[in-house]
C-alpha positions in Angstrom: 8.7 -12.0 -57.2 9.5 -13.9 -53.6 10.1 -10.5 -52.1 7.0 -9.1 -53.6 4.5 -12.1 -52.4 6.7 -12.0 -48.9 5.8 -8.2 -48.9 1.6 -8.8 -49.8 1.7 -11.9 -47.0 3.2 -9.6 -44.2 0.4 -6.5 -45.0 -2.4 -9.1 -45.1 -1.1 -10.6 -41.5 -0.6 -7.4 -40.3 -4.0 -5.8 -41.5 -6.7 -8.9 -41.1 -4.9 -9.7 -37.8 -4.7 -5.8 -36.1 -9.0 -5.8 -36.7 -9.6 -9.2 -34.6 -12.1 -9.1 -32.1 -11.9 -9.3 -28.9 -12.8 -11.8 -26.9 -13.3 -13.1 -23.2 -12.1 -16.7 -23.6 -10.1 -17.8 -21.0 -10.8 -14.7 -18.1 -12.0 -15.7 -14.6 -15.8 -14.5 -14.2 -18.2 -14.0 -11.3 -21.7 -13.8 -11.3 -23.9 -12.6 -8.5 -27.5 -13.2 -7.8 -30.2 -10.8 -6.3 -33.9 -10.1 -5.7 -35.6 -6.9 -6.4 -38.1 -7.5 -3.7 -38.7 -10.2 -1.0 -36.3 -11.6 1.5 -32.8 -13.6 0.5 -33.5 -16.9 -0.7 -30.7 -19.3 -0.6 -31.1 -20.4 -4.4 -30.1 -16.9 -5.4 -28.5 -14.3 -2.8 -27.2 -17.7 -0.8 -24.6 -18.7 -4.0 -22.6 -15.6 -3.2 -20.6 -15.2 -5.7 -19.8 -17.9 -8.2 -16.7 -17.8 -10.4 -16.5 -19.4 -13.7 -13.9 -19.5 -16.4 -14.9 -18.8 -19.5 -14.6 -21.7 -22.7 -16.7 -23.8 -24.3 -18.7 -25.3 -21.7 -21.6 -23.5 -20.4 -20.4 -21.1 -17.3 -23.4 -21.4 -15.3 -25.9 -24.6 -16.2 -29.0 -25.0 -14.7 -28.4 -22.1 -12.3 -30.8 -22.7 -9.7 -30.8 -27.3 -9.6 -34.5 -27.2 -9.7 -37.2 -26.9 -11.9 -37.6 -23.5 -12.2 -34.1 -22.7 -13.6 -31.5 -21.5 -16.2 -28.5 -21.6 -18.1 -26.1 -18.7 -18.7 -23.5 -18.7 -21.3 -20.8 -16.7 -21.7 -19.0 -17.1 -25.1 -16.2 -15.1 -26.4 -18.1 -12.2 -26.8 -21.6 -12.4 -25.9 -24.1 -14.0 -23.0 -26.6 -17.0 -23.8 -29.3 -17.2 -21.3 -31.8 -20.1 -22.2 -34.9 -21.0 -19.7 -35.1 -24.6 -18.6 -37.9 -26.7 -17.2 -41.2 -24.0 -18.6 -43.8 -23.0 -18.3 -43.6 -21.6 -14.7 -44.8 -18.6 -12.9 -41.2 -16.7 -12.3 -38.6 -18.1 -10.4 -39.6 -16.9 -6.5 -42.6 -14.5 -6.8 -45.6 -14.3 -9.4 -45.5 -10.3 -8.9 -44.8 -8.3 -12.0 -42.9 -5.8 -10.4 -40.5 -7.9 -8.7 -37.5 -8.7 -10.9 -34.6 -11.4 -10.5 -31.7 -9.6 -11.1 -27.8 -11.4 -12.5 -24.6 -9.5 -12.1 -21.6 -11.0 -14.1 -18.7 -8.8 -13.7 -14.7 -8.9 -13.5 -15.1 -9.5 -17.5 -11.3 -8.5 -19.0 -10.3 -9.3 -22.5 -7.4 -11.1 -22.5 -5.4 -10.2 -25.4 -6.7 -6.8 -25.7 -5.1 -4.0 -23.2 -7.6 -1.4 -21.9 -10.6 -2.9 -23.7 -13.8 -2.0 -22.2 -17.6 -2.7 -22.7 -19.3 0.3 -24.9 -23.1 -1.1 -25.8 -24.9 -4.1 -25.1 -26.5 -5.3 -28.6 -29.9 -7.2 -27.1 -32.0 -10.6 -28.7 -34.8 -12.0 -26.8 -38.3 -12.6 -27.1 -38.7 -11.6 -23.7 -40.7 -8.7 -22.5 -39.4 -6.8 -19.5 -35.9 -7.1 -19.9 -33.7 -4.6 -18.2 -29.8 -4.5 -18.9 -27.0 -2.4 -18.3 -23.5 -2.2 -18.3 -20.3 -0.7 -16.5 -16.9 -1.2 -18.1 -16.3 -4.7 -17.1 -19.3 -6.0 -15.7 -22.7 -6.9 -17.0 -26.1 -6.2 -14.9 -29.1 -8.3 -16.1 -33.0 -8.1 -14.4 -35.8 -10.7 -15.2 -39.3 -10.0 -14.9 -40.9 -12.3 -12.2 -43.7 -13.1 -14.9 -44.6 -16.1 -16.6 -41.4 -18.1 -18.1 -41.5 -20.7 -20.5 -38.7 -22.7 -22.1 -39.0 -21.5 -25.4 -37.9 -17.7 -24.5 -33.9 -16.6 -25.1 -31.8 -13.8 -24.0 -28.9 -13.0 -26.2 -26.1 -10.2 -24.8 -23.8 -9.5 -27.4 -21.1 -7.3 -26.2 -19.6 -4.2 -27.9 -16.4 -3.1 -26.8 -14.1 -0.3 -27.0 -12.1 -2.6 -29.7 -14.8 -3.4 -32.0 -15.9 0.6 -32.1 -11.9 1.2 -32.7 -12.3 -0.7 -36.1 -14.9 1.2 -37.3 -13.7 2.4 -40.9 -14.8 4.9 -43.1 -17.8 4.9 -45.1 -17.7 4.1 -48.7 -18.3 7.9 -49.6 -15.4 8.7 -48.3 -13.6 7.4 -51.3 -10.9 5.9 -49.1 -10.6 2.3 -49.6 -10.1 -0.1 -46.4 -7.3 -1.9 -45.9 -8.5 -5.2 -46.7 -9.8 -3.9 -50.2 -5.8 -2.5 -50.8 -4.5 -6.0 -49.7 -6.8 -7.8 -52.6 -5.9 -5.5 -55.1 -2.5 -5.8 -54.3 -2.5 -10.0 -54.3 -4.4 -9.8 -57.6 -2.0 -7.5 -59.6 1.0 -9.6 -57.6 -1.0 -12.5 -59.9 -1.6 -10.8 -62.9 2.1 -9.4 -62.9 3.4 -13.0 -62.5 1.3 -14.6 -65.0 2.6 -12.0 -67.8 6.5 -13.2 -66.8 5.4 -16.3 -67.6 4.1 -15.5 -70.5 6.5 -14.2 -71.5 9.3 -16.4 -70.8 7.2 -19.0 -72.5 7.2 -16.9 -75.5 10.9 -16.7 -75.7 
């Protein structure tokens, strides 16, 4: 019976732990600043580029140290941006064309080998978001339109490891490997409780 449970423990590590997800807690970021239009400003092109490593403080608070501002967050697999100090016209122009644009790149998952960015999966009740993506970095443009503090941007990034542990659909008829590891602890239990009952019988 010790073997058996030993057995059921080892295939439950070994399948709930191979489907973890990755995540970017711990890497060394950078993000960039730029402006679609206009001249550099020092609040924005002037921070060069500002490393940050990633945890559970936010990366990048109160990006700009002035009214007009935000916060970005980077969490172990997504981006927070939240909008501090609203209402306000934009942060340098009020032209609707213009757009403040974030770069946040060197983005390497840790404890994953040769995991890359697939998708961006986007939240916001923002209107004239643009993003995009390369393999490790993260490109984000703001419409230089009215901001108040209210409005969110959520980034949730989909890698090359989370598509990996797609599984089959149901209609397949081939059950996951979670579903074999239940079934397997519960007739481990019902196999043990007829021994006892068994030996109690004797």
């Amino acid at each position: 019976m010790k073997k058996l449970i030993s057995l059921v423990l080892t295939l439950g590590l070994y399948f709930f732990g191979a489907h973890t997800s990755a995540s970017l807690i711990g890497d060394e970021i950078f993000l960039s600043c730029m402006q679609a239009g206009g001249s550099d400003h020092p609040l924005c092109e002037g921070n060069s580029d500002i490393p940050a490593i990633v945890g559970e403080d936010i990366e990048y608070p109160d990006y700009f140290n002035f009214k007009n501002s935000l916060s970005i967050d980077i969490n172990a697999d997504s981006i927070w941006l939240a909008f501090d100090g609203g209402p306000y016209c934009g942060w340098f122009t009020c032209d609707d064309g213009d757009f403040l644009e974030f770069w946040l790149y060197d983005l390497d998952w840790l404890d994953i080998i040769d995991n890359k960015l697939v998708s961006l999966d986007i939240t916001t009740n923002m209107t004239g978001v643009k993003t995009g993506f390369t393999d490790h970095s993260v490109h984000i443009a703001l419409p230089e339109t009215r901001v108040t503090s209210d409005m969110f941007l959520h980034i949730g990034l989909v890698t090359s490891n989370d598509t990996g542990q797609l599984r089959r659909n149901d209609d397949t008829g081939v059950p996951e490997p979670g579903s074999l590891v239940l079934l397997t602890l519960a007739l481990a239990g019902l196999l043990y409780y007829r021994r006892r009952k068994v030996h109690s019988l004797l």
